[in-house]
N, C-alpha and C positions, 0 to 999 in steps of 0.2 A: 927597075921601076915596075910597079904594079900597075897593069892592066887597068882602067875603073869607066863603067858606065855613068853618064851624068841623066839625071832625069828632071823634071821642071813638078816644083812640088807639088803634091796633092793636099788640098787644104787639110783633111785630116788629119794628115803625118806635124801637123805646124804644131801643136804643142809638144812633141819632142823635140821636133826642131829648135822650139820655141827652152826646153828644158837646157840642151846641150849648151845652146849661147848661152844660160846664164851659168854653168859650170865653168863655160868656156872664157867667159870675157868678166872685168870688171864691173859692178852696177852700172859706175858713171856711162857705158859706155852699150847699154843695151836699153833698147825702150823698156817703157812697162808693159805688159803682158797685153793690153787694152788699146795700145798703141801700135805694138807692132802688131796688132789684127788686123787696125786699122789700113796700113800702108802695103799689106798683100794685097787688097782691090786696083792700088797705082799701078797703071801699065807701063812706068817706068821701074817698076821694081819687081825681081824673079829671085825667087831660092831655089836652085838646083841641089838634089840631093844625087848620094848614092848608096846603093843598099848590099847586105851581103845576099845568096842565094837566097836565102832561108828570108829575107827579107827586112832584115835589120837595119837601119838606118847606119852608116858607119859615120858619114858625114853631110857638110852641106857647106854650099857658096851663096849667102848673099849680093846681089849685084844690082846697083842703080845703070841705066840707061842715061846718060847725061846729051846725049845726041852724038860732039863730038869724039866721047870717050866714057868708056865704063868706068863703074869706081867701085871697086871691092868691098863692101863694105864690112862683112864680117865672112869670113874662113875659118871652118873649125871639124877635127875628125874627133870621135868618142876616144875619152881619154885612156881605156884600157886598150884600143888599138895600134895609138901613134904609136911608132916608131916600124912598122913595117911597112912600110914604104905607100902607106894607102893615100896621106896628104898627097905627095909628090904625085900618084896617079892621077886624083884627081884636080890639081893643077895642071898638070900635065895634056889631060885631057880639055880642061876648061882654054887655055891658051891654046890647041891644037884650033878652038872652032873661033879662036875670037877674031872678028872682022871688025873693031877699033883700038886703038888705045887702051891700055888697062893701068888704072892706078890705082892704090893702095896707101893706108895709110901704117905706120908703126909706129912703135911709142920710140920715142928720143931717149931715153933714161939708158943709162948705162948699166944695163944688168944681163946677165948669163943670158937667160931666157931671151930677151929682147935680142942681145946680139946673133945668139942660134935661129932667130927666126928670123934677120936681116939675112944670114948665108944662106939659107934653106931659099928663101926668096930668090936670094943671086943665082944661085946653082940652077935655078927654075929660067933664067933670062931676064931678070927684073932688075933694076937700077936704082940705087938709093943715090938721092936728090941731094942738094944742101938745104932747100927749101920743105917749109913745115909751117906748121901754124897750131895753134891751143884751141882746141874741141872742146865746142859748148858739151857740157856735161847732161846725157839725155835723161838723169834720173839720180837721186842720194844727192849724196853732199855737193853742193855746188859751188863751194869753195874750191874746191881739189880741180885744178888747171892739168888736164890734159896736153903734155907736149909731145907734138906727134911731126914726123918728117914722111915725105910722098917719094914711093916708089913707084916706076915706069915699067913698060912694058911693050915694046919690043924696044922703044931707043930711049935713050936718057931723056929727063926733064928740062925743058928750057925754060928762062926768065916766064917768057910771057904767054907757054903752055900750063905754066904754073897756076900764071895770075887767073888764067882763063877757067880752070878747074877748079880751084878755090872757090872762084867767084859764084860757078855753076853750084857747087855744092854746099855751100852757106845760104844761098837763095833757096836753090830746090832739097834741099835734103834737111840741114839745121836748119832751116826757114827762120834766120838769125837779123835777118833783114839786110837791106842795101849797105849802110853804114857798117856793121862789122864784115860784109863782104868784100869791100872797098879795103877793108884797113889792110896796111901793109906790113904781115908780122915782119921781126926782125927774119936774119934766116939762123935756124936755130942751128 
């Protein structure tokens, strides 16, 4: 596994940052450019990057501060570097300094990709839940139901760590309100 330094982003570096998630992630699932500007000011919210020598962005961790537990919210290395071990580093490094809980979310869909990233996760120390829930769509079509299931980090997910997290992140992150934070999805 590769070595990797984490650094706490400099607002400058945000529009690549800001570049990379949307190569990296679907629309439904990245704010709009205007929005995510907005939510670097929240002191519950930090992008750590890491860079090569020369100063290149290789990657970055999104992460909300929820009190009880962190929540991942987007993970992403530059697509011409995956596969040399640079994610694993700096995962590697980001769980080495974490002092809570860490959760994650991935998508439910039964597809190659998806499943290589639930392993790559486990390999990492992370636990895939039974529990999950459909993410409000932060942008495009909003028809298209995000099904997504929560991973843990250092110990599996309980009933009602679950309910607690959900609850935290439908309030403070999709600011979806009381009522869709209360609902109890099926478990997917």
């Amino acid at each position: 596994m590769v070595t990797i330094e984490l650094f706490k982003l400099k607002e400058a570096d945000f529009k690549k940052i800001y570049a990379l998630m949307e190569r990296s992630f679907p629309p439904e699932e990245v704010r709009s450019y205007e929005n995510a500007v907005k939510i670097l000011s929240d002191p519950k919210y930090r992008i750590l990057i890491s860079k090569s020598e020369a100063g290149e962005i290789l990657g970055f961790i999104a992460e909300w501060d929820l009190g009880s537990t962190i929540f991942l919210e987007h993970f992403a290395v530059d697509q011409t570097l995956q596969g040399e071990g640079i994610g694993s580093g700096m995962m590697a490094a980001y769980l080495s300094q974490a002092t809570k809980p860490v959760r994650l979310e991935v998508e439910d869909e039964k597809t190659a990709i998806n499943e290589r990233r639930i392993v790559f996760y486990q390999r990492l120390g992370f636990h895939l839940s039974e529990y999950g829930y459909h993410q409000p769509v932060m942008r495009g079509d909003t028809s298209k139901a995000i099904s997504l299931r929560i991973m843990s980090y250092p110990e599996p997910l309980t009933e009602a760590s679950f309910q607690n997290f959900k609850h935290q992140v439908f309030i403070q992150i999709y600011k979806t309100g009381e009522n869709r934070a209360n609902k109890k999805d099926e478990l997917l």
